[in-house]
N, C-alpha and C positions, 0 to 999 in steps of 0.2 A: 530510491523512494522519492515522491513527487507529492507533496500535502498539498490539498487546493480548498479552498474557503470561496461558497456561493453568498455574497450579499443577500441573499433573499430565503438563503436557513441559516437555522440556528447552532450548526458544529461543522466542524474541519472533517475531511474524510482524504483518504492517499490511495495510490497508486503504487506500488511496491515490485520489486524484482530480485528473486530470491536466489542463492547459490544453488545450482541445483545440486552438487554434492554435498553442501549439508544439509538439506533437505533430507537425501536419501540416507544420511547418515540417521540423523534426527527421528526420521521414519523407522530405521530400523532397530534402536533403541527403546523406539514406542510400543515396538514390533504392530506398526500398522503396515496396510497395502494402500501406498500413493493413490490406486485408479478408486477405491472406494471412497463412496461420496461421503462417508463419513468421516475420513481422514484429511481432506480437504478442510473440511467445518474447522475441525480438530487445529489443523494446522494453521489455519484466520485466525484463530481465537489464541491461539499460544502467540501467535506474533504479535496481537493486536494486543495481548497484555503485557507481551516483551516491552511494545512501545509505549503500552501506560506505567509501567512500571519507570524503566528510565526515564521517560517525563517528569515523572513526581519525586522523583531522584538530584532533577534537576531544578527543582522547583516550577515548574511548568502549572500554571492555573487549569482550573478543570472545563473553558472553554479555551483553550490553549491544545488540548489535547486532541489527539484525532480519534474518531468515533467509527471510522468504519474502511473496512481497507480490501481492496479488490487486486489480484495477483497479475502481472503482466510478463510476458516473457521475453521481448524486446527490448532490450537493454538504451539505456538513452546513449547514444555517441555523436559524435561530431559527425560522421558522415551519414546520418542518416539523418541529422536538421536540428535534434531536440537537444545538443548542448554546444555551448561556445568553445571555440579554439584556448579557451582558458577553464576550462570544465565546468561552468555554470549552466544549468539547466535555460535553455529559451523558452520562457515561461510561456507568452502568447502560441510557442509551435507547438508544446506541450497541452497545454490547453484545447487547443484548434483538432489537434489529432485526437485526445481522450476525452473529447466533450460531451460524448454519447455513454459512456462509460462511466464519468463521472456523474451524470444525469440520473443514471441506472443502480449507482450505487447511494444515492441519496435516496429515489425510489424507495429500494430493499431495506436500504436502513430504519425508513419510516413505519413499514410494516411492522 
């Protein structure tokens, strides 16, 4: 997961990358179908409370909290630029690469 915060709104939104076996597990317990765009929705919204939830677990203020979160499948790694040899995310590569993404989930979220 990758939280990024635009100076110029008002909440945090992430970037997130999920297991995809427990996804499919998680899915079949719902007894949803992954490809329906319903179970998508379904699945942003369970996560996105998984993360409010532990937030406020952690005592986390409710601009602290992240407000909207888009799924990516590319795992951040060292060899492909987005983390350090010590596994810190490279914030400006991470950035630079999902800034269109992050643009677009701020968009959606405003709607």
């Amino acid at each position: 997961m990758f939280v990024y915060g635009d100076s110029f709104e008002h909440f945090l939104v992430a970037i997130v990358v999920l297991n995809d076996d427990y996804v499919k597990r998680w899915a079949n317990n719902e007894g949803l179908d992954l490809n329906a765009a319903g179970s998508q929705k379904k699945l942003k919204e369970t996560v996105l409370n998984d993360m409010t939830i532990e937030g406020k677990r952690r005592g986390l203020m409710s601009y602290e909290q992240v407000k909207a979160i888009e799924f990516i499948k590319e795992p951040f790694t060292i060899e492909n630029g987005l983390l350090t040899p010590t596994f810190k995310a490279r914030r400006y590569a991470v950035e630079k690469k999902y800034k269109e993404l992050f643009q677009t989930i701020y968009a959606n979220a405003r709607i």
